[in-house]
C-alpha beads as a LAMMPS data file, in Angstrom:
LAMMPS data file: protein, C-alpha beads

96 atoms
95 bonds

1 atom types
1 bond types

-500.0 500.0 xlo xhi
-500.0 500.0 ylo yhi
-500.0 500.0 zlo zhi

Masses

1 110.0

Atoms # bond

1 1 1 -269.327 417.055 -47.394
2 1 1 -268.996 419.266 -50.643
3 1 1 -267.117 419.040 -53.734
4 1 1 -264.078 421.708 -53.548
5 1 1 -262.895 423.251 -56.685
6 1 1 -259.628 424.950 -57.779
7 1 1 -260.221 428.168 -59.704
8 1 1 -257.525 430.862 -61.204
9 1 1 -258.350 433.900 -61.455
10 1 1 -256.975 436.540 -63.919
11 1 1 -256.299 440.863 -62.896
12 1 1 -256.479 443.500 -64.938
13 1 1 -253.047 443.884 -65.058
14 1 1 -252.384 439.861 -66.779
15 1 1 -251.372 438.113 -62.837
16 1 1 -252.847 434.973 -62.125
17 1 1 -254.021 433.746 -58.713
18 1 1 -255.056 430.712 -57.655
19 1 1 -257.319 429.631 -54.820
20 1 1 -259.614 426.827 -53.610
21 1 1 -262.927 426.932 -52.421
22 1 1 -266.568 424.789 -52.446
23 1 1 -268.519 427.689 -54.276
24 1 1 -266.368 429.545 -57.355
25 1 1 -269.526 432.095 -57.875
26 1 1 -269.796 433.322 -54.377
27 1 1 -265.651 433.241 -53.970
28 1 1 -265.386 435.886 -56.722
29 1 1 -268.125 437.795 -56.079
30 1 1 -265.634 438.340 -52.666
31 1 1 -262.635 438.727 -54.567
32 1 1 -265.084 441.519 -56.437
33 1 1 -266.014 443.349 -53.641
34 1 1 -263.848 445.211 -52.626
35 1 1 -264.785 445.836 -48.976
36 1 1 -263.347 442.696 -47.425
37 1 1 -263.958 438.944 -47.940
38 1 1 -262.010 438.556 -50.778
39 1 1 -258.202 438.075 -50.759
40 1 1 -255.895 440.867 -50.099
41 1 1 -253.975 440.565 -53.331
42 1 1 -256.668 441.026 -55.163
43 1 1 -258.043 444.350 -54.156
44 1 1 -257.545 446.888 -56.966
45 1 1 -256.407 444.760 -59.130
46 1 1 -259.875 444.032 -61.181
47 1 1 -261.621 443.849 -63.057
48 1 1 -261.294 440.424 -62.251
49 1 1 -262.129 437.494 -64.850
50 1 1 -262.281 433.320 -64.343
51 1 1 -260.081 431.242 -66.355
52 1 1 -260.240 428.392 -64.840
53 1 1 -262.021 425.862 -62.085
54 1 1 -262.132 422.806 -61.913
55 1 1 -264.108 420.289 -59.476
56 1 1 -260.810 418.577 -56.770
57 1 1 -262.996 416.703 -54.839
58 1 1 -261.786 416.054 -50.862
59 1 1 -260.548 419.572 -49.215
60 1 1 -257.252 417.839 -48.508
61 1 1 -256.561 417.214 -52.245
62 1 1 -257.673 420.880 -53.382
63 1 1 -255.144 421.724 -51.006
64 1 1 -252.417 419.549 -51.984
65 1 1 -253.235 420.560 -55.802
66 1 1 -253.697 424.144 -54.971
67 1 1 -250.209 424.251 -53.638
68 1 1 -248.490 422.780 -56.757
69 1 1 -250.684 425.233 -58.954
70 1 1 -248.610 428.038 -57.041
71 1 1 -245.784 426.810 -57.646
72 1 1 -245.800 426.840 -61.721
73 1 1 -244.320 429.990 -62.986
74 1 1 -247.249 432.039 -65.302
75 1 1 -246.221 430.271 -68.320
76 1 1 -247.305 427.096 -66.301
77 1 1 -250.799 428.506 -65.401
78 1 1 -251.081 429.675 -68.828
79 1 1 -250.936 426.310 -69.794
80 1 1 -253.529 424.782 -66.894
81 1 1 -255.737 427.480 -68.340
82 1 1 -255.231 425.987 -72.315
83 1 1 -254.948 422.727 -71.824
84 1 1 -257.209 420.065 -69.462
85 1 1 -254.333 417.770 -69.634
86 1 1 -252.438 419.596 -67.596
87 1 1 -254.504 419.997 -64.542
88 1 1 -255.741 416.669 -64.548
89 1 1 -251.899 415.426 -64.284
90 1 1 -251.342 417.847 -61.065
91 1 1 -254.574 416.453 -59.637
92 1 1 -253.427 412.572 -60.076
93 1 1 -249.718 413.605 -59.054
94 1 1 -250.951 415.423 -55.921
95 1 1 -253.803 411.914 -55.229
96 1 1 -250.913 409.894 -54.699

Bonds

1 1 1 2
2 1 2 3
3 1 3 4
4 1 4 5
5 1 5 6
6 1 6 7
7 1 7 8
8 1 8 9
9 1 9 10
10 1 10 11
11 1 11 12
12 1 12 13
13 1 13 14
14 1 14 15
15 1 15 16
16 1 16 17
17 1 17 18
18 1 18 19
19 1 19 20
20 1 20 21
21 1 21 22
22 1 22 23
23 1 23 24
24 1 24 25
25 1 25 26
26 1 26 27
27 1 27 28
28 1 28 29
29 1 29 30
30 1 30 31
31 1 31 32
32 1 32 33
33 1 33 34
34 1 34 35
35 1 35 36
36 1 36 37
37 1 37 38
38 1 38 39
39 1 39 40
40 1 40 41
41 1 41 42
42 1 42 43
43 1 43 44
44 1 44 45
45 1 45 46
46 1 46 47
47 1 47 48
48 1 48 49
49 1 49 50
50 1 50 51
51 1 51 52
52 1 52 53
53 1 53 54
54 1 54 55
55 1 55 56
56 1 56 57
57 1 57 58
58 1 58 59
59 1 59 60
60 1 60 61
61 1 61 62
62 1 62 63
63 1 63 64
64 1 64 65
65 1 65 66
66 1 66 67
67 1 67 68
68 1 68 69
69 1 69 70
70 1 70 71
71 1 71 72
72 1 72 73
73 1 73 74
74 1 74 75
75 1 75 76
76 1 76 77
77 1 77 78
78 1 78 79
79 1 79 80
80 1 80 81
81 1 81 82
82 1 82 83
83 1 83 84
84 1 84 85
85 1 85 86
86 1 86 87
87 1 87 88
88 1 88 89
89 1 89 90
90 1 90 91
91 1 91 92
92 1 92 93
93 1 93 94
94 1 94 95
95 1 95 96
C-alpha cells in the first residue's frame, strides 16, 4: 500500500479546498483539466495553485484528517497553510 497525502488547494477567486489522494501531481493536473476527473467545485475556478500537502499515511487516517480539515472555517486553513504545527496536531488528534 501507498502513502496518502492531504493537499489544499487554492482558486482564483481566494477558496480553499481540501482533498486526499496517493499522488498530489497527477490529482491537480485533474483538478486542471477541465474536462472531467477533477472535482466539480473546482471547474472554472482556476487557475488553481497548491498550498499545502502533506504525507497522512493509512487511507483511513487521510480520511479521518481530511474531514476535520473541512471543517475549519478559512481562517483555520489559512493557518494549516502557515504553520506545520497545526496540521500535525489534526493528524495526531484524528490517530487517536
Amino acid at each position: 500500500m501507498g502513502e496518502w497525502y492531504l493537499y489544499v488547494v487554492r482558486c482564483q477567486n481566494g477558496s480553499l479546498y481540501t482533498g486526499i489522494t496517493m499522488d498530489v501531481a497527477r490529482r491537480l493536473a485533474e483538478h486542471r483539466d477541465e474536462k472531467g476527473k477533477g472535482a466539480k467545485y473546482l471547474r472554472g475556478r482556476g487557475p488553481l495553485t497548491l498550498e499545502l500537502q502533506t504525507k497522512i499515511g493509512s487511507r483511513s487516517l487521510a480520511l479521518a484528517v481530511e474531514g476535520q480539515v473541512k471543517k475549519l472555517s478559512k481562517t483555520g486553513k489559512e493557518e494549516l497553510i502557515r504553520d506545520d504545527r497545526a496540521i500535525e496536531a489534526i493528524i495526531k488528534q484524528a490517530s487517536e
